[in-house]
NUTI-235683 format. One line per 8 residues: number of its first residue (from 1); for each residue x negated, y, z negated of C-alpha. Coordinates in nm, 3 decimals. Layout:
NUM> X,Y,Z  ...;
***
This chain:
1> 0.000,0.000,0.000  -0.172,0.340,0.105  -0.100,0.649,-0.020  0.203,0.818,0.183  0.383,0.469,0.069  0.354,0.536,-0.282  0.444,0.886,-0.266  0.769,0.766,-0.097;
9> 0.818,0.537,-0.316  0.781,0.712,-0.656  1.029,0.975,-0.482  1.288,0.697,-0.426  1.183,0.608,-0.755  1.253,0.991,-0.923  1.524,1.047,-0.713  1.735,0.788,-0.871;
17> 1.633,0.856,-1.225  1.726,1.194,-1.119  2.058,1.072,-0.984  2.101,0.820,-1.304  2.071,1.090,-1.523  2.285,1.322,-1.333  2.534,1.074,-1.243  2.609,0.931,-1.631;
25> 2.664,1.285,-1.753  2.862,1.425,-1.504  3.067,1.084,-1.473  3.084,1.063,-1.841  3.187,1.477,-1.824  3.422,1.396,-1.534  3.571,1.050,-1.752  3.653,1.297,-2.107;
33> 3.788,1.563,-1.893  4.028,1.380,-1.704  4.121,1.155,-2.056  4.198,1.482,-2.245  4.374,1.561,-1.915  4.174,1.943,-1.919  4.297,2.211,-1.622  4.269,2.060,-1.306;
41> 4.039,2.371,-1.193  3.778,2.218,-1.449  3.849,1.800,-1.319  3.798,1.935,-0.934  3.454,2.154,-1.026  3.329,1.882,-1.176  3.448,1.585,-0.934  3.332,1.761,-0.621;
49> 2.942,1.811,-0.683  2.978,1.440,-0.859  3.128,1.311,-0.557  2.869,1.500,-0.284  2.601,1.394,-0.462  2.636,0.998,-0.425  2.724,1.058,-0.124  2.378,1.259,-0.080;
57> 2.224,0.999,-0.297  2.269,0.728,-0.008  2.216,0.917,0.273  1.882,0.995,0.080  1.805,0.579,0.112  1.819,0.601,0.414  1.630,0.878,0.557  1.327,1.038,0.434;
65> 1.395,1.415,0.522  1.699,1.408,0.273  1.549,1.236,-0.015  1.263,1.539,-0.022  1.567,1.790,-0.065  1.802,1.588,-0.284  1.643,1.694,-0.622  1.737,2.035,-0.521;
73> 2.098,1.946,-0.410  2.105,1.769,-0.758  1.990,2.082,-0.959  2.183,2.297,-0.781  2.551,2.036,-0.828  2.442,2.056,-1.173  2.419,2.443,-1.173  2.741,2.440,-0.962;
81> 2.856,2.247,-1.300  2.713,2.435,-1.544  2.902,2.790,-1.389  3.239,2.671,-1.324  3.257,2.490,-1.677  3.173,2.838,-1.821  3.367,3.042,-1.543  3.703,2.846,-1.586;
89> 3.678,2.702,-1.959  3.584,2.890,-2.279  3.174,2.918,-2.342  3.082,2.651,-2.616  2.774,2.458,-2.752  2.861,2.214,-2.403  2.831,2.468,-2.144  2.505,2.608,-2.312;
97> 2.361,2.250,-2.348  2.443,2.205,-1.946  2.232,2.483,-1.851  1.949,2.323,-2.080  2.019,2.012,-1.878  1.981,2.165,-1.589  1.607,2.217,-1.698  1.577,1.903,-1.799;
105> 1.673,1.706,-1.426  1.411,1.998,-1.270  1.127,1.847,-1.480  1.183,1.470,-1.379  1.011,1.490,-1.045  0.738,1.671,-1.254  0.686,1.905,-0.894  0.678,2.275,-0.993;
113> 0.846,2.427,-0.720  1.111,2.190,-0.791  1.124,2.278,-1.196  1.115,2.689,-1.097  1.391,2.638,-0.886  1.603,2.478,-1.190  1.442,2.717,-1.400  1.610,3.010,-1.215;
121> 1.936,2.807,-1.201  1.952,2.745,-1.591  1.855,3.128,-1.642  2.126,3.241,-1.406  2.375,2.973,-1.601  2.253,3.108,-1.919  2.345,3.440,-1.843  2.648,3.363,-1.673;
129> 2.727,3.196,-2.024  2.596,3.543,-2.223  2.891,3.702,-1.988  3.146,3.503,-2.046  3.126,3.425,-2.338  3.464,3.608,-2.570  3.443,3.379,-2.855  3.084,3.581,-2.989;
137> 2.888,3.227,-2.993  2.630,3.433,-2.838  2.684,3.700,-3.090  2.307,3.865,-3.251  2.132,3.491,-3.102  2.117,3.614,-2.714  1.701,3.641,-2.794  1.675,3.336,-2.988;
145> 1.866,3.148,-2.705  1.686,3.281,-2.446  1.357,3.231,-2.623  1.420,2.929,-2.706  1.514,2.834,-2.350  1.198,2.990,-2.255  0.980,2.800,-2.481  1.150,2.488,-2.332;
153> 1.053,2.616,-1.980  0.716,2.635,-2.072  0.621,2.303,-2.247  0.858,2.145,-1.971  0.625,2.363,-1.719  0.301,2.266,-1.859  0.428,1.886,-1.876  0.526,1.905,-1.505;
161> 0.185,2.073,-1.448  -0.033,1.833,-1.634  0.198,1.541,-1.457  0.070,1.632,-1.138  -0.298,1.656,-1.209  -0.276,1.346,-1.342  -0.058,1.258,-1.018  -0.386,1.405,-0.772;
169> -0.679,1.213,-0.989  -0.465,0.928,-0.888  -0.409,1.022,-0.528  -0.802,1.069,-0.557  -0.870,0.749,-0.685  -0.618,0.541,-0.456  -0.815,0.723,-0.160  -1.133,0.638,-0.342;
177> -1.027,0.307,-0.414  -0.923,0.272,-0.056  -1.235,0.408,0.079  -1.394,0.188,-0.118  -1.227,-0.113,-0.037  -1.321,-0.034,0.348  -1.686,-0.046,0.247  -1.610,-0.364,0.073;
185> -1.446,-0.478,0.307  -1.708,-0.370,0.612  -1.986,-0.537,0.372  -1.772,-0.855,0.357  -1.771,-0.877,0.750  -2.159,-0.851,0.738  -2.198,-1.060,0.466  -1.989,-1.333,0.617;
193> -2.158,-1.261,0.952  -2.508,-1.309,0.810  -2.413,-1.617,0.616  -2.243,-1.741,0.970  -2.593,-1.709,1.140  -2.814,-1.820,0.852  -2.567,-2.159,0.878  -2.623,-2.174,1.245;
201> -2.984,-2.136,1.272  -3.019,-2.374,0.930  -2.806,-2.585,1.156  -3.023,-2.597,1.430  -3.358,-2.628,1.221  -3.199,-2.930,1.062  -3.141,-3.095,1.374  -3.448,-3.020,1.521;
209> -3.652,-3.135,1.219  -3.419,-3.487,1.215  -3.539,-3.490,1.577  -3.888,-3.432,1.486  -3.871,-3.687,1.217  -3.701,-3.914,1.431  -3.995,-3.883,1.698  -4.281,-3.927,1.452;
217> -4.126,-4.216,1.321  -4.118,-4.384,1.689  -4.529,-4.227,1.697  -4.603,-4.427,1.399  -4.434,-4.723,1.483  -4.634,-4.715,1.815  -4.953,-4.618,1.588  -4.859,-4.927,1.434;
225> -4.885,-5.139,1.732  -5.191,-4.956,1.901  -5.338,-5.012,1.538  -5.247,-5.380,1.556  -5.344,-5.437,1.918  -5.691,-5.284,1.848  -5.732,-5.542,1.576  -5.652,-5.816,1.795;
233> -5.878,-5.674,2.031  -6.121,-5.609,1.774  -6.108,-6.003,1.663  -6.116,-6.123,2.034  -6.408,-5.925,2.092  -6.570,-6.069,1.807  -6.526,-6.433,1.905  -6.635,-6.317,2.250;
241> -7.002,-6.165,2.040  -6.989,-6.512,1.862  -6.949,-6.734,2.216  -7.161,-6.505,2.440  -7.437,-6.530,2.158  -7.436,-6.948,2.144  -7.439,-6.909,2.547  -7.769,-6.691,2.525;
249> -7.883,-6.927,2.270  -7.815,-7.222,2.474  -8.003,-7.076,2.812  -8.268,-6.996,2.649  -8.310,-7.312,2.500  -8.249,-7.418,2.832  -8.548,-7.275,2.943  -8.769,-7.383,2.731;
257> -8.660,-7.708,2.835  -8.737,-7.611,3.239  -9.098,-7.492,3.128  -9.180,-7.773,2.965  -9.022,-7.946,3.319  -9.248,-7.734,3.525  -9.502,-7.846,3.308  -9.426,-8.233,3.357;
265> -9.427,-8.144,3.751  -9.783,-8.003,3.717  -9.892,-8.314,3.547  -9.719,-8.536,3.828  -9.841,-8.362,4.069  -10.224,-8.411,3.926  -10.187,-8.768,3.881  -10.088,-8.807,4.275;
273> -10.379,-8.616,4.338  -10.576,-8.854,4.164  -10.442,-9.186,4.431  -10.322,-9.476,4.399  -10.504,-9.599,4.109  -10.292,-9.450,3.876  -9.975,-9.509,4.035  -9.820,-9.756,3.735;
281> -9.929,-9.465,3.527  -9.688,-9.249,3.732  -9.448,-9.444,3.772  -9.451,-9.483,3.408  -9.446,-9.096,3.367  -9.166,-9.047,3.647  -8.948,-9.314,3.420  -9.011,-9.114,3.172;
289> -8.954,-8.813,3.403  -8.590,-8.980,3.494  -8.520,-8.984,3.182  -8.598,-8.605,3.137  -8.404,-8.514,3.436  -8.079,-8.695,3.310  -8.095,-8.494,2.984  -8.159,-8.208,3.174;
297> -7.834,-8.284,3.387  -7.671,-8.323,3.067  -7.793,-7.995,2.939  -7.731,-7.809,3.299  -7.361,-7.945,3.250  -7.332,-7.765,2.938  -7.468,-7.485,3.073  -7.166,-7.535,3.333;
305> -6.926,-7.521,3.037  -7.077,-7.231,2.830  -7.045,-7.087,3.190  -6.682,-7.189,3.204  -6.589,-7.055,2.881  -6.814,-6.732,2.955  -6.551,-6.676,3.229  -6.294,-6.768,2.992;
313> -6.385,-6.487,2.803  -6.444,-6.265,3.030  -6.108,-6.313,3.157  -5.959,-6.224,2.798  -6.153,-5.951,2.758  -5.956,-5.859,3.072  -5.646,-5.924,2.930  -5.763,-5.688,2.652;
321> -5.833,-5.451,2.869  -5.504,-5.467,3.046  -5.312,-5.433,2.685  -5.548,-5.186,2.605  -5.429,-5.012,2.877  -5.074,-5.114,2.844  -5.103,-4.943,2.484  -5.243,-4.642,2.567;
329> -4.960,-4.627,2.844  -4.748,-4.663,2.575  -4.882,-4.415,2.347  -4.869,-4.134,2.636  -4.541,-4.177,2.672  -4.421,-4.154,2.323  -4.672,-3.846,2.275  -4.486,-3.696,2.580;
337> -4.149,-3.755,2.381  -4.266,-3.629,2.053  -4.319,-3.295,2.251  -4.592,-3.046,2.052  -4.637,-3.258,1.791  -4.782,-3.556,2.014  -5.069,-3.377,2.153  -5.307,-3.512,1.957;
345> -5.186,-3.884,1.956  -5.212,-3.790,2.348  -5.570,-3.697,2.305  -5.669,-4.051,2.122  -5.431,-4.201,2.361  -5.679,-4.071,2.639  -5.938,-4.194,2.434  -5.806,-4.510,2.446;
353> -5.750,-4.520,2.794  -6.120,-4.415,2.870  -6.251,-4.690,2.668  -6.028,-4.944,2.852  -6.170,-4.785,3.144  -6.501,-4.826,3.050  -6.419,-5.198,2.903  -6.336,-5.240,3.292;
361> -6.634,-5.112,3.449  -6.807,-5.360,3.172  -6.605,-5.663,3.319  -6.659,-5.585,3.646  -7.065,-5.609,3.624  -7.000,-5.901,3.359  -6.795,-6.065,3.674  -7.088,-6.021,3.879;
369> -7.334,-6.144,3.668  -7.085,-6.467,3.603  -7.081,-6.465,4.025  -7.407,-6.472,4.011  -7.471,-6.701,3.716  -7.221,-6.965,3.845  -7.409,-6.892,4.201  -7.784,-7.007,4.041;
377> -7.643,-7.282,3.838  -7.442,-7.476,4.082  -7.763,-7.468,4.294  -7.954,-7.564,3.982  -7.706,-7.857,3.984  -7.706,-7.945,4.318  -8.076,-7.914,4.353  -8.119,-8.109,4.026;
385> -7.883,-8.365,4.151  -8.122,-8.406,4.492  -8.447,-8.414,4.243  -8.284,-8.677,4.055  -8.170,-8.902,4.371  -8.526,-8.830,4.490  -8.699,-8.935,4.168  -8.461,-9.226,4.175;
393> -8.577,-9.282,4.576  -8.973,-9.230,4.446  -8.894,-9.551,4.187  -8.741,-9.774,4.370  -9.026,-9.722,4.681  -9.296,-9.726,4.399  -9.329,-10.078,4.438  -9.315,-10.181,4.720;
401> -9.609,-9.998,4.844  -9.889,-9.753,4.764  -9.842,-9.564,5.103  -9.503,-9.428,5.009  -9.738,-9.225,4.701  -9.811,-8.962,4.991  -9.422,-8.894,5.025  -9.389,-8.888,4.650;
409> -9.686,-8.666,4.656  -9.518,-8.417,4.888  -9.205,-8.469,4.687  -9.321,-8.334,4.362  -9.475,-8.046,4.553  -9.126,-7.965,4.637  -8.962,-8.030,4.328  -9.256,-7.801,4.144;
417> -9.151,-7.559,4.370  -8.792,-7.595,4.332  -8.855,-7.583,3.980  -9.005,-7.253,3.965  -8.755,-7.094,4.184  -8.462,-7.290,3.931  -8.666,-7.140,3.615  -8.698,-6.791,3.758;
425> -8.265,-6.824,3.798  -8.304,-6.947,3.479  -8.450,-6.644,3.331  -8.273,-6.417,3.529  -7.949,-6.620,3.373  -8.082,-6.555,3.037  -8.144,-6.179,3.089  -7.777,-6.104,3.222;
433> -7.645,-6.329,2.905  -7.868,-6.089,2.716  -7.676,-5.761,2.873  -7.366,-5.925,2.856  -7.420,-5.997,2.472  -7.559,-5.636,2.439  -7.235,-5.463,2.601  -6.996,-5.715,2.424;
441> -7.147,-5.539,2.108  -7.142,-5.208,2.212  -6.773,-5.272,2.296  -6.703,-5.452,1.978  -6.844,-5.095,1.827  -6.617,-4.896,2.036  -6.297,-5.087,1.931  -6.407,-5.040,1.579;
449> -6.409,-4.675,1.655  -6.141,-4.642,1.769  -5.919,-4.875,1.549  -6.057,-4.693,1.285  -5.927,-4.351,1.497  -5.585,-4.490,1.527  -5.550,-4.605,1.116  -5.713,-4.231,1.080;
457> -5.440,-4.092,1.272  -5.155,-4.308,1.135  -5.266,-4.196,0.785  -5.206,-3.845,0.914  -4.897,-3.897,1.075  -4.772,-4.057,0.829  -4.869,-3.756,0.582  -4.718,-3.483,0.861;
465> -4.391,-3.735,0.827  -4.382,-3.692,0.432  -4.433,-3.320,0.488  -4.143,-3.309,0.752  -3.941,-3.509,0.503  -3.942,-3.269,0.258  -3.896,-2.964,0.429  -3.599,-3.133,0.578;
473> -3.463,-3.172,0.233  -3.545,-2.801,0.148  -3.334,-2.646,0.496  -3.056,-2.908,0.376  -3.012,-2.752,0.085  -3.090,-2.422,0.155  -2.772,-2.538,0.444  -2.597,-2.607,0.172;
481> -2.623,-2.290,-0.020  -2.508,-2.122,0.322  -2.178,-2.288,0.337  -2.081,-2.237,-0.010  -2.154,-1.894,-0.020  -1.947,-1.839,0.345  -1.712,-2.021,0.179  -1.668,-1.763,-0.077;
***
C-alpha cells in the first residue's frame, strides 16, 4: 500500500467517524424531537441536513472528489442544525452544546483548514445563540462562554496541528520506508543474480573437475597397465640376459673345443707327413679323431638349439616390442582424452615409444646377426657332416692300403683348412652373441628406466587425483552454500 492509498483510506476512515458521530446525535436529536412531538419547523430543520447527509455519505463511497468535501458538508448540516434549533426554539444549555459540537466534528479529520472552517461556524452559532437568546442564559457569562469556547478552539487547534505533524513524519517514513524497500528490493535482484551465477559457474567447475577426475582415473588405470606391461617386459628381458648369456657361454666353449680341433688337424696332418710308417698310429688318432668329431656334432647341434631358442627370443623380444608399442599407443590416446592434464603422460608415452623404437632397431641387427649365425652354423654342420663321412671314408680305406694315405693326406689339408675358416665363424658367432648380450642389457636398463618412470608418474597422478578429489569436495560444498543462500 503506497501512500495516496492510505491517505484515501484514513479519509474513508474519518469520514465515517465523522458521519457516526454526526449521524447518532442528530438521529438521536431527530428521535426525542419527534417523541416529544416538538414544532414541526424544528423535526424538518433537523431531518433535512440528517437526511442530505447519508445521502452525501454514500455518494462519498463512491467517488473520491466528494469524500474530500463531505467533512465540510457535515460541519456545515451541523451548523445548519445548530441555527435553526436556536432560530425556531428557545436558546438553552442544548443549542449552546451544538455549537461546541460543531467544533468538535471539525477536529476529527485533525486538517486545519477543515477545523477553521467549523471554527467560524460554531462562532457564528454562538453568536447567533448570544442574539437570540430572551431567557438571559447568556446574561453577565457572554465572555466566559466565548472564552471558554476559545480556549476549546485552541487546544482542539493545537491537537489538530500536532496530529498532522505526526501525520507528515509518517508520510516521511512510509516514503522512506518505501524508498527503502526499493533499495532492498534492487539489492535482492543482485543478490539473487550473483548467487544465480556463482551456482552456475560452481556448476560448471563441478562438472568439469568430475570430468577431470574421471579422466585421470582412466590415466592411472592405463599407468597401471603400461606399469604392468613394463614389468613383464622387464622379466622377459631378463630371461632373455639369462638365455643369451648361457648361449655366449656355450660358443665360447664351443670354441675352445674347435681350437683344440684345429690343433688335432695339425697333429694329423704331421703324422701323414711322416708316411706310412705311422699309419696304425693315425688311424689310431683319427678313431680317436671320430670320436671327437661326433661330440663335436653333438655340441654343434646344441649350438643349433641355443640358436633356435636365440631366435625364440628374439622373436619375444619382438612381441615386446610390439606391446610396447601397443602401450604407448594406448597411453597417447588416453593423454589426448585427458586434454591439458595428459601432456606429460604424453611426453613418457613418447618416451616409451622411442625406446620401442630403438628396441626395434636392436632386433633388427640381432635378426641379422641370427641370419648370419644360423648362415655359419648350418655350414659348420654341413661341412662337419662331410668331415665326418670323410673321416669315416679315411677308416674304412685305412686298411686296405697304404696308397690311399696320400688322399687322406690331402684330406686333412682340407679339413685343417675348413677348420680354420669354421673357427673364424666361430668367433665371429661368439662376438655377435657378445653384442647381442651387451644390447639385451642395455635394454634390460632402459625398461628399468622407464618402469621406474611410469610407477614415478603413477605416484604423481595418483597424488594430482587426491588433490582433484578434494577440491571437488570443497566447490561441492561451496555449491551447496550457493543454493541455500538463493534459496533464501
Amino acid at each position: 500500500m503506497n501512500i495516496n492509498e492510505l491517505k484515501n483510506e484514513d479519509l474513508r476512515r474519518k469520514n465515517f467517524i465523522l458521519f457516526l458521530a454526526y449521524g447518532l446525535a442528530s438521529g438521536l436529536a431527530l428521535l426525542v424531537q419527534i417523541i416529544i412531538q416538538e414544532k414541526t419547523v424544528i423535526i424538518v430543520s433537523l431531518a433535512i441536513p440528517f437526511i442530505i447527509s447519508v445521502i452525501m455519505y454514500l455518494f462519498a463511497r463512491k467517488a473520491s472528489a466528494i469524500a474530500l468535501i463531505f467533512p465540510y458538508f457535515v460541519i456545515l448540516a451541523g451548523a445548519i442544525t445548530a441555527l435553526s434549533m436556536s432560530y425556531f426554539n428557545v436558546v438553552s444549555v442544548a443549542t449552546i452544546v451544538l455549537a461546541l459540537f460543531i467544533l468538535i466534528l471539525s477536529s476529527l479529520h485533525s486538517k486545519q483548514s477543515i477545523f477553521i472552517f467549523g471554527y467560524i461556524l460554531s462562532v457564528i452559532a454562538m453568536i447567533n445563540n448570544v442574539i437570540m437568546d430572551n431567557s438571559g442564559i447568556f446574561e453577565g457569562r457572554i465572555v466566559n462562554i466565548f472564552l471558554i469556547q476559545f480556549v476549546m478552539a485552541l487546544g482542539i487547534f493545537l491537537q489538530v496541528r500536532q496530529s498532522k505533524k505526526l501525520f507528515s513524519n509518517v508520510e516521511k517514513l512510509i516514503e522512506d520506508a518505501k524508498v527503502k524497500s526499493i533499495e532492498d528490493a534492487s539489492l535482492h535482484q543482485k543478490l539473487e543474480t550473483a548467487v544465480s551465477v556463482i551456482t552456475t559457474n560452481l556448476e560448471q567447475i563441478r562438472t568439469n573437475t568430475f570430468n577431470t577426475n574421471n579422466a585421470q582415473a582412466e590415466m592411472l588405470v592405463a599407468v597401471g597397465e603400461v606399469s604392468i606391461g613394463s614389468q613383464k617386459q622387464a622379466d622377459h628381458v631378463v630371461e632373455i640376459v639369462k638365455n643369451t648369456e648361457a648361449t655366449s657361454d656355450s660358443v665360447k666353449e664351443m670354441a675352445g673345443h674347435l681350437h683344440e680341433i684345429v690343433k688335432q688337424a695339425e697333429l694329423a696332418e704331421q703324422n701323414a707327413s711322416d708316411g706310412s710308417a705311422v699309419m696304425e698310429k693315425m688311424k689310431y688318432e683319427i678313431d680317436q679323431f671320430t670320436v671327437f668329431f661326433v661330440e663335436l656334432n653333438k655340441t654343434f647341434n646344441g649350438l643349433s638349439e641355443k640358436i633356435n631358442e636365440t631366435n625364440n627370443f628374439a622373436s619375444d623380444i619382438r612381441q615386446i616390442t610390439s606391446q610396447t608399442n601397443l602401450l604407448a599407443l594406448n597411453a597417447s590416446i588416453e593423454a589426448a582424452r585427458a586434454g591439458e592434464l595428459g601432456k606429460g603422460f604424453a611426453v613418457v608415452a613418447e618416451e616409451i615409444r622411442k625406446l620401442a623404437g630403438v628396441t626395434d632397431q636392436s632386433l633388427e641387427k640381432i635378426d641379422d646377426n641370427l641370419n648370419q649365425l644360423n648362415k655359419f652354423n648350418q655350414e659348420a654342420l654341413n661341412k662337419l657332416e662331410n668331415g665326418v663321412n670323410q673321416i669315416y671314408a679315411q677308416v674304412a680305406t685305412a686298411d686296405k692300403s697304404n696308397k690311399s694315405f696320400n688322399i687322406l693326406h690331402e684330406t686333412m689339408k682340407n679339413l685343417q683348412n675348413e677348420l680354420a675358416k669354421f673357427l673364424h665363424d666361430v668367433d665371429v658367432i661368439s662376438n655377435n652373441t657378445e653384442s647381442i648380450s651387451l644390447s639385451t642389457n642395455e635394454f634390460a636398463a632402459i625398461i628399468e628406466e622407464s618402469t621406474a618412470t611410469v610407477e614415478e608418474f603413477n605416484a604423481t597422478l595418483v597424488q594430482i587425483t587426491e588433490d582433484q578429489q578434494a577440491n571437488a569436495k570443497y566447490i561441492d560444498q561451496t555449491y551447496k552454500e550457493a543454493q541455500s543462500i538463493n534459496k533464501i
